[in-house]
C-alpha positions as CSV (number, residue, x, y, z in Angstrom):
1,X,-1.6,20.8,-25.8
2,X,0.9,21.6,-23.3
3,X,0.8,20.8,-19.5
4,X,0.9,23.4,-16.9
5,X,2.3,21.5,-13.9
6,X,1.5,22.9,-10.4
7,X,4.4,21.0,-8.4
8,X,4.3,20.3,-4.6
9,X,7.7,19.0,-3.3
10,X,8.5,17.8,-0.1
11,X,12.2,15.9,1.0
12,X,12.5,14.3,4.3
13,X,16.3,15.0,5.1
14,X,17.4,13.0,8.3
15,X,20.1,15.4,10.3
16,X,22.4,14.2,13.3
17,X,21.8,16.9,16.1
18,X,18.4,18.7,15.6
19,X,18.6,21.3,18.7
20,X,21.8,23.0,20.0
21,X,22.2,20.5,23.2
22,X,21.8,17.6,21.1
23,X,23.8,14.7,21.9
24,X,25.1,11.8,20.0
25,X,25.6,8.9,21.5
26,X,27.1,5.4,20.8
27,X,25.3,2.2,22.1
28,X,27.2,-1.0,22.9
29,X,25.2,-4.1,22.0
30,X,23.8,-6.3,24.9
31,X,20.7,-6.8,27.6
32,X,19.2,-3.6,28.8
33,X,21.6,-1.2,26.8
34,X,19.3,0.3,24.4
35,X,16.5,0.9,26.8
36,X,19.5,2.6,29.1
37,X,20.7,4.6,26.8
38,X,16.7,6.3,25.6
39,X,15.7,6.2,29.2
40,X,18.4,8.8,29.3
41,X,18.1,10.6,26.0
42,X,17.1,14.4,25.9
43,X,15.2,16.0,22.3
44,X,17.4,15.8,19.7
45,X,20.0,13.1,20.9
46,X,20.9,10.5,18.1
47,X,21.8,6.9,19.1
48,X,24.5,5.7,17.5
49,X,24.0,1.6,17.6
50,X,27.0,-0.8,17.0
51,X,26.4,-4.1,15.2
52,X,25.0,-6.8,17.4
53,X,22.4,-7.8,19.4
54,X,20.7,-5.9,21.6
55,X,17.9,-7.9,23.9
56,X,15.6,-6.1,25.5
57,X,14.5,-7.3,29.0
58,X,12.0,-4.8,29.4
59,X,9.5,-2.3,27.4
60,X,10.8,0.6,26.5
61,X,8.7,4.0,26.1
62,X,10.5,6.8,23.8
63,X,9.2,9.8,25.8
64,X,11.7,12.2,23.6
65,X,12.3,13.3,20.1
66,X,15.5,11.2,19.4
67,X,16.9,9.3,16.3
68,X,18.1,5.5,16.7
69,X,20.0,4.4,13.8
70,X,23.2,2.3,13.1
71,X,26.8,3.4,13.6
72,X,27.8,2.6,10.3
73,X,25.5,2.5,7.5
74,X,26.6,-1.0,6.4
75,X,25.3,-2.4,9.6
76,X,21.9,-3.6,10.3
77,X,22.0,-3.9,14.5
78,X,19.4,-6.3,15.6
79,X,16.3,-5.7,18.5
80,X,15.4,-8.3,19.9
81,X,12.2,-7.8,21.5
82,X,11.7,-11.1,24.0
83,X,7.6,-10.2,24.0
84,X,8.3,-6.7,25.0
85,X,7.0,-3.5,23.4
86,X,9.1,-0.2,22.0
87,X,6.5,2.5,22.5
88,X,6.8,5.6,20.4
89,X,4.8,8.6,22.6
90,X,7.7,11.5,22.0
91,X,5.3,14.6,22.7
92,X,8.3,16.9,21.6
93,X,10.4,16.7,18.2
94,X,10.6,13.7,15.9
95,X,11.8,10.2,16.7
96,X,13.2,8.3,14.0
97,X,14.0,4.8,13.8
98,X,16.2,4.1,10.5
99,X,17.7,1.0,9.1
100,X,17.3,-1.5,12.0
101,X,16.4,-5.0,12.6
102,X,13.2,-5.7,14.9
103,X,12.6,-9.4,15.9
104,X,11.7,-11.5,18.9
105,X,7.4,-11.8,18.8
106,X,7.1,-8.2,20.4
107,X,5.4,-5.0,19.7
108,X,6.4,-1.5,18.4
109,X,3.7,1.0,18.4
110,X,2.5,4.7,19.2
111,X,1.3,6.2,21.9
112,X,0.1,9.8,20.9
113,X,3.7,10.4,19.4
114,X,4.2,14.1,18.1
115,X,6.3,13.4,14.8
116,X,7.8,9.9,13.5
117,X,10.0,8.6,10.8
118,X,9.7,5.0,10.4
119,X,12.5,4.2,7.8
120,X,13.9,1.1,5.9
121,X,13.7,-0.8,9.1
122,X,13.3,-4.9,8.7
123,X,10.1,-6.1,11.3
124,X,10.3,-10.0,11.8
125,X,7.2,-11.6,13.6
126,X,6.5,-8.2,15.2
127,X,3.2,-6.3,15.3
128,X,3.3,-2.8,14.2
129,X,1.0,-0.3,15.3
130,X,1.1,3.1,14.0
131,X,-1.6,5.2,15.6
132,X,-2.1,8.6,17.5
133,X,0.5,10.3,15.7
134,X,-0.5,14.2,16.0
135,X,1.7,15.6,13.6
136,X,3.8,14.3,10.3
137,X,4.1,10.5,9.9
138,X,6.5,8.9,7.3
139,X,7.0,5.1,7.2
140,X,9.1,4.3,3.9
141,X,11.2,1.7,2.7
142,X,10.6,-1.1,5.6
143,X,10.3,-4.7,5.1
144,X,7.7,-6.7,7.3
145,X,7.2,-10.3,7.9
146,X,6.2,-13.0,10.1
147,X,7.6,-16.3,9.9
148,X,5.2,-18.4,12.0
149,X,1.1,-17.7,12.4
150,X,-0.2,-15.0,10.6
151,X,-0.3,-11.1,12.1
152,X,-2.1,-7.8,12.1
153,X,-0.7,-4.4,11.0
154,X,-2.1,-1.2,12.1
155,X,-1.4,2.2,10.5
156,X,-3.6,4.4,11.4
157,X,-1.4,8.0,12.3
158,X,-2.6,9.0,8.7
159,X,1.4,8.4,8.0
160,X,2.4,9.0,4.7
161,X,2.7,5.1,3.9
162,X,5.4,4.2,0.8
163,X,7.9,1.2,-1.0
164,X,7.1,-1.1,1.9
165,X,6.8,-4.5,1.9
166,X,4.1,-6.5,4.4
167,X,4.4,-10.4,4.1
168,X,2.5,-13.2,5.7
169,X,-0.7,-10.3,6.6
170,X,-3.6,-11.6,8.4
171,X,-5.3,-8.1,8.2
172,X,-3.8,-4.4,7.6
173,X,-5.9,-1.0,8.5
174,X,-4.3,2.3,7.1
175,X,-5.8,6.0,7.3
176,X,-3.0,6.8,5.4
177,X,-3.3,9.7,3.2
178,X,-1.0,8.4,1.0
179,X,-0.4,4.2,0.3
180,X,2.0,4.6,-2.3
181,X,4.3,1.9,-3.9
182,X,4.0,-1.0,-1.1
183,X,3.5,-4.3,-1.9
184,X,1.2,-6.4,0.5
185,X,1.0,-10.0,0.6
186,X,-2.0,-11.7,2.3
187,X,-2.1,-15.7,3.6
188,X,-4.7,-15.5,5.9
189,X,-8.4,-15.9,5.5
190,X,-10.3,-13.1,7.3
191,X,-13.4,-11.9,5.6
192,X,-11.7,-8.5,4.8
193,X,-7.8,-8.5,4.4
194,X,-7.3,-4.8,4.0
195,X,-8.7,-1.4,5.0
196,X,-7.5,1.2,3.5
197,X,-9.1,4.9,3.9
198,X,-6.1,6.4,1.6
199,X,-7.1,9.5,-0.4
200,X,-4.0,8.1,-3.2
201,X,-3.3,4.7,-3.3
202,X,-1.4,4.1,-5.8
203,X,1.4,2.0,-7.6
204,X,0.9,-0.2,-4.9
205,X,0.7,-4.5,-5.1
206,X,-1.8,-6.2,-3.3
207,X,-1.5,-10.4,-3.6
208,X,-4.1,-12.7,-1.3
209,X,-2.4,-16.0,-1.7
210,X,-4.0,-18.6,0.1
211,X,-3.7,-22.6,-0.5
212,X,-5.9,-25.3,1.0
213,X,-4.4,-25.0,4.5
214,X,-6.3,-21.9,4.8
215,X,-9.9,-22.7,5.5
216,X,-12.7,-21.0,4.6
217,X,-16.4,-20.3,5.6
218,X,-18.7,-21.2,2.6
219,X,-21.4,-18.6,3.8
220,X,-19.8,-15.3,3.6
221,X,-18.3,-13.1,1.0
222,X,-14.5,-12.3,0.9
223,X,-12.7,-9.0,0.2
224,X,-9.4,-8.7,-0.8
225,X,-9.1,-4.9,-0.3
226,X,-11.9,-2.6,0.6
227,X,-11.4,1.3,-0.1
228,X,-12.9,4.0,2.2
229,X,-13.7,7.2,2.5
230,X,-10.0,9.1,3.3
231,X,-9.6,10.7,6.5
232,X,-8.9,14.5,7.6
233,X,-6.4,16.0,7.1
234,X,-7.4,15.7,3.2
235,X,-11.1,15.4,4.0
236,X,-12.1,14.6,0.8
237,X,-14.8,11.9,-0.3
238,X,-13.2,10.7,-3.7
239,X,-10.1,8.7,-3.3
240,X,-7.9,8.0,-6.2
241,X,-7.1,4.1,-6.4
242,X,-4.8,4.0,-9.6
243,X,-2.2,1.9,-11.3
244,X,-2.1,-0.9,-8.2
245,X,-2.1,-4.7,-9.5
246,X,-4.5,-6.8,-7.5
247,X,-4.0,-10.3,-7.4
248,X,-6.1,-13.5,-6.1
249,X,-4.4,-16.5,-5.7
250,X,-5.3,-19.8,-4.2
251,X,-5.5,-23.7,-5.0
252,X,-8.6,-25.7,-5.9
253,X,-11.5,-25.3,-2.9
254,X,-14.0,-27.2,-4.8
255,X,-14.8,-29.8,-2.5
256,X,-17.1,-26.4,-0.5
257,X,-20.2,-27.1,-0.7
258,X,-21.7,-24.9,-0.8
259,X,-18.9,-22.9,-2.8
260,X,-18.1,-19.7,-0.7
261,X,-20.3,-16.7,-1.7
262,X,-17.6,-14.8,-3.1
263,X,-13.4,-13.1,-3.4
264,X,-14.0,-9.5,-4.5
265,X,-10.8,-8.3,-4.7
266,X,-11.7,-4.4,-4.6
267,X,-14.3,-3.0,-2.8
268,X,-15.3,0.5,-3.2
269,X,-17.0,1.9,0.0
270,X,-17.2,5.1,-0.7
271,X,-17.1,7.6,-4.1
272,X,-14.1,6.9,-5.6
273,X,-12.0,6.9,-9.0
274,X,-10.7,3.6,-9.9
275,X,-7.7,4.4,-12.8
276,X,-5.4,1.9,-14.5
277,X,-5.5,-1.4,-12.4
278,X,-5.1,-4.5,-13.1
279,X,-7.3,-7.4,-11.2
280,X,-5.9,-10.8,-12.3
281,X,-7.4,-14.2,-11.0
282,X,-5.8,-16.5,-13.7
283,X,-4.2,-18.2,-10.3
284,X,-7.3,-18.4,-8.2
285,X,-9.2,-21.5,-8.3
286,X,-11.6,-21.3,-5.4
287,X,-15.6,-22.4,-6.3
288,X,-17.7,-19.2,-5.8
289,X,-21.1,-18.1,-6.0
290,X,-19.8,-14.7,-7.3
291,X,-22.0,-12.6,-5.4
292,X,-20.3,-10.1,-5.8
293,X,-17.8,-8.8,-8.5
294,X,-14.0,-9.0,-9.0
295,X,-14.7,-4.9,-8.4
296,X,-17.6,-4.9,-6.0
297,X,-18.9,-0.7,-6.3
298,X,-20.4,-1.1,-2.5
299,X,-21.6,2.5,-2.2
300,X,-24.3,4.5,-2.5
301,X,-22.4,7.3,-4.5
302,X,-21.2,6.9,-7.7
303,X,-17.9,6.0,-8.9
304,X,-15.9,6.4,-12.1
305,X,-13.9,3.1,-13.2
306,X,-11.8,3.8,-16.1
307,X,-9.2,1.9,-17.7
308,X,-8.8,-1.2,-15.6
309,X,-8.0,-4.6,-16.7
310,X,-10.3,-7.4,-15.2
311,X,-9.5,-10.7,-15.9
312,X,-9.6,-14.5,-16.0
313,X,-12.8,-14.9,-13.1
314,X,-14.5,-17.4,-15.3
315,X,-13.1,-20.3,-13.3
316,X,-15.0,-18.8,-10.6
317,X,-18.2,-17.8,-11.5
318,X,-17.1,-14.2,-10.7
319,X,-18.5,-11.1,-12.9
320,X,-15.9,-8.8,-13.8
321,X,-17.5,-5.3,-12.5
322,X,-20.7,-5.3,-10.1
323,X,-22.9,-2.7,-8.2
324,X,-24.6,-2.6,-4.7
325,X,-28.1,-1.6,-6.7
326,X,-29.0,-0.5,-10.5
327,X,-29.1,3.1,-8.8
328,X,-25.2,3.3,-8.5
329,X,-24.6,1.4,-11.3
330,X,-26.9,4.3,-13.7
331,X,-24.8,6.9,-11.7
332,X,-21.6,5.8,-11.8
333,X,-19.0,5.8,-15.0
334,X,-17.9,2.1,-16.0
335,X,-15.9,3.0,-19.4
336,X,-12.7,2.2,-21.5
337,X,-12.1,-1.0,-19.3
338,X,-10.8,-4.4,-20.7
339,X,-12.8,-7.6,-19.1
340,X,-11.8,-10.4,-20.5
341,X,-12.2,-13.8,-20.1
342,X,-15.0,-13.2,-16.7
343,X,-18.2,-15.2,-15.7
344,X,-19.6,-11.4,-17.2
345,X,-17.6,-8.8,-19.0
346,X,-18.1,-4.8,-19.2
347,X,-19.5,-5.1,-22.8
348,X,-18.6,-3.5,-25.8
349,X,-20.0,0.2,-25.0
350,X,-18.6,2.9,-23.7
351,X,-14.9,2.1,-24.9
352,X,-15.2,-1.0,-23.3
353,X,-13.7,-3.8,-24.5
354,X,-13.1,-8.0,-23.7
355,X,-10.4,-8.9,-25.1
356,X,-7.3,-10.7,-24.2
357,X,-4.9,-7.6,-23.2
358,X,-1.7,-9.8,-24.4
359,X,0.8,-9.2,-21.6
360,X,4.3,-9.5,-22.2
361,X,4.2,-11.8,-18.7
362,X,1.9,-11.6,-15.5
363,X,4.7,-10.3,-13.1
364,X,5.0,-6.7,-14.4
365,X,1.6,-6.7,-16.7
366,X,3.5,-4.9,-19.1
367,X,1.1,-4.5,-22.7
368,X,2.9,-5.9,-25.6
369,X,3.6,-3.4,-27.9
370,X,2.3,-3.6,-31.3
371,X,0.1,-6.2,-30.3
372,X,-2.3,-5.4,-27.5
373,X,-5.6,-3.9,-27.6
374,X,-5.3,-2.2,-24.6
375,X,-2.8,0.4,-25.9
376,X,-3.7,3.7,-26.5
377,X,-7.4,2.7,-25.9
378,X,-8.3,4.2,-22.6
379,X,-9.8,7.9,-22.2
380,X,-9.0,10.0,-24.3
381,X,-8.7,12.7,-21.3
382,X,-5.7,14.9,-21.2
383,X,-5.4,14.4,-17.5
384,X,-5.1,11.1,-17.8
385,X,-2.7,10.5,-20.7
386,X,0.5,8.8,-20.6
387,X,3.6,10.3,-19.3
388,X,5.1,11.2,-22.6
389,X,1.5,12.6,-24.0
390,X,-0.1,10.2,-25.4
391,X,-3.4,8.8,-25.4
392,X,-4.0,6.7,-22.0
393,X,-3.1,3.0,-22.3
394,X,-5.1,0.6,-20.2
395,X,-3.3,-1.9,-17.0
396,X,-0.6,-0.2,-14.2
397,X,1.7,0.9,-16.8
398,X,-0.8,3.8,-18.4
399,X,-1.7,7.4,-17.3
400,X,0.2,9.5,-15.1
401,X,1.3,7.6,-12.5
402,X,2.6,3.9,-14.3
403,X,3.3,1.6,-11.4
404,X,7.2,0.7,-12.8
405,X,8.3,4.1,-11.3
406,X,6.9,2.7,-7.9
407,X,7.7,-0.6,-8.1
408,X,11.6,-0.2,-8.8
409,X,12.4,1.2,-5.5
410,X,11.2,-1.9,-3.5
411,X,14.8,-3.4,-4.9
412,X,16.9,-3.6,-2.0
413,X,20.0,-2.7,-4.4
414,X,18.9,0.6,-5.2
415,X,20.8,3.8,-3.7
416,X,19.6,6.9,-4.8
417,X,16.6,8.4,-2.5
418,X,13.1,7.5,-2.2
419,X,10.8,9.3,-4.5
420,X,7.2,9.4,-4.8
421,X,5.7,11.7,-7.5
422,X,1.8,11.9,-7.3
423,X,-0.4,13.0,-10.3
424,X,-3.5,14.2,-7.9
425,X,-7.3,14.9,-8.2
426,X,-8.2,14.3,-12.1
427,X,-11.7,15.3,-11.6
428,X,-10.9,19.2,-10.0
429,X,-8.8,20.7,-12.8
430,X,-9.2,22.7,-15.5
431,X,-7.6,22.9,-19.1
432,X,-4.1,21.4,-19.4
433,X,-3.4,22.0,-15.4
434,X,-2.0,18.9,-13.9
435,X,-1.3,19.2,-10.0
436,X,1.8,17.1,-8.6
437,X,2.9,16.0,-5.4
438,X,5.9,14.1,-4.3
439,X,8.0,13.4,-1.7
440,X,11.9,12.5,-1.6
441,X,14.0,10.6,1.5
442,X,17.3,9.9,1.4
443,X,18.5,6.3,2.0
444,X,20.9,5.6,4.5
445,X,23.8,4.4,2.6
């Protein structure tokens, strides 16, 4: 059968001079230049920034809609913060910040900002928080990190969050209509790593990677990422979680005793449709009570989980799939899953399986061809099929939206724009409709 596509397109094109007084400006490198040069931008002005330094030796509030990017788009001008804050509260037009270098144990955040374009900036040891953002929010393409204790990201502007990269997390919060394509890495211990109230999240990695440096509190239960329900604009109670990889990673923590209750790595909190993930803990060897499951359905509402790939918790007494109550688990739809190789698998009902999925390697999950049972063996739902029509195939790389599409763009050698095609809502549409969403920002080249 044939697909009738309803297509939503939307491409973020970054101009010099948005309003007819619009200035463009070039900024010399050094102390206090930068924060001259915004302190005297109008709406509309784009700052021009030479290669170097440029230290700041005091915060700096962007009042107006202006654009800071580099003078040339082979240079990557540096910000060094010295412990002071950039402060994004334009109430008129949109500030963009594109292709810089943050460092220096600072803080760039909102304030009530109109519009923002956060764009394939590089953040060392600097907290970011995105909130208050009363209009459209795009951060894409940035890279994230923290060299010395662990930090907190906040991004909750419900920005359109995609192909970012957030190392060293101690905890990340997003009310982010859309997580798309970002790859989060997790060394710190808190009780719940990540919040997420995204209505798509998807194509995304998630890695908790924690050794025997981190310590741990053998009476609580441990969340990797937990899923809520989205926030307005999309006001809608059944987020799509699909084609992410979620992995747990951590060396030997047997000597707890007792063992720590347990390491879900997904937690659903609200209604929501879990498609095409893998949860791997071949690499986690932590001693658990497994209180709670590798997927952990923590809501009173039911859930559909289809076509996942759970595996390798056996080390860790940790059951593949498990439910708040019987209730939800009656209620909810637990089918065409592979579980292998857990302390408890999804059984063999329901076109679930537990077998070994045979991976061509554990990096990109990809299914061996010819060779795995997870190929062509997940719903046979016309929404959900592969991209060139056939039946579903379990793991990231099956259904609409296979995670390589996603994934490829976090190379830092790629050129061509950003794009980030959504399959939305399977649950909403009729016949052979399938309903498509993407978004497409140039890179600055």
């Amino acid at each position: 059968m044939s697909r009738k596509l309803i297509l939503t397109f939307s491409s973020l094109v970054l101009m010099g001079a948005a309003t007819a007084h619009a200035a463009t400006v070039t900024v010399t490198p050094g102390v206090g230049t930068l924060k001259t040069a915004v302190d005297a931008a109008n709406d509309g002005d784009v700052l021009l920034l030479q290669l170097g330094n440029y230290n700041l030796d005091a915060s700096i509030a962007v009042d107006v809609g202006i654009t800071i990017r580099p003078e040339d788009n082979a240079q990557l001008p540096r910000i060094v913060l010295n412990n002071n804050t950039i402060t994004l509260n334009n109430t008129t037009g949109t500030t963009t910040l594109q292709k810089l270098e943050f460092i220096g144990n600072g803080t760039v955040d909102t304030s009530n900002a109109r519009a923002l374009n956060i764009l394939e900036n590089s953040f060392t040891d600097v907290q970011m928080r995105f909130n208050r953002v009363t209009s459209s929010c795009y951060i894409i393409g940035n890279n994230s990190q923290r060299t010395g204790s662990y930090y907190d990201v906040s991004l909750d502007a419900e920005c359109y969050v995609a192909g970012n990269t957030f190392n060293n997390l101690r905890t990340l919060s997003a009310q982010s209509n859309y997580f798309i394509g970002n790859k989060v890495i997790m060394n710190y211990n808190s009780t719940t790593g990540i919040n997420l109230y995204a209505a798509y999240a998807i194509g995304n990695e998630f890695i908790r990677d924690l050794d025997s440096n981190t310590p741990a509190n053998s009476n609580v239960n441990y969340t990797t990422v937990v899923f809520n329900q989205p926030q307005a604009p999309l006001n809608t109670n059944w987020p799509l979680i699909a084609n992410n990889v979620f992995r747990v990673k951590g060396a030997s923590a047997s000597e707890l005793d007792p063992p720590i209750k347990s390491m879900a790595a997904v937690s659903l909190s609200t209604r929501s449709q879990l498609h095409n993930n893998v949860i791997d803990y071949s690499q986690f060897h932590w001693s658990t009570q497994g209180e709670q499951g590798m997927i952990f359905v923590n809501s009173n509402a039911n859930s559909t989980v289809q076509s996942n790939i759970v595996l390798d918790g056996s080390n860790n007494s940790m059951p593949a799939i498990a439910f708040i109550n019987d209730s939800v688990r009656t209620q909810s739809d637990v089918s065409y899953n592979d579980c292998y190789n857990n302390a408890s698998d999804c059984g063999n009902t329901d076109g679930n399986i537990n077998a070994e999925p045979d991976f061509v390697d554990r990096i990109d999950y990809e299914l061996t061809a010819g060779s795995s049972p997870a190929i062509d063996t997940g719903p046979a739902n016309e929404h959900l099929n592969d991209l060139d029509g056939s039946r579903n195939d379990m793991g990231v790389h099956g259904g609409p939206n296979p995670m390589a599409q996603y994934k490829a763009q976090l190379d830092p050698a790629v050129t061509a724009p950003y794009v980030y095609p959504v399959f939305k809502d399977v649950q909403t549409l009729s016949g052979a409709q399938v309903e498509v969403t993407a978004i497409g920002v140039a890179r600055f080249k």
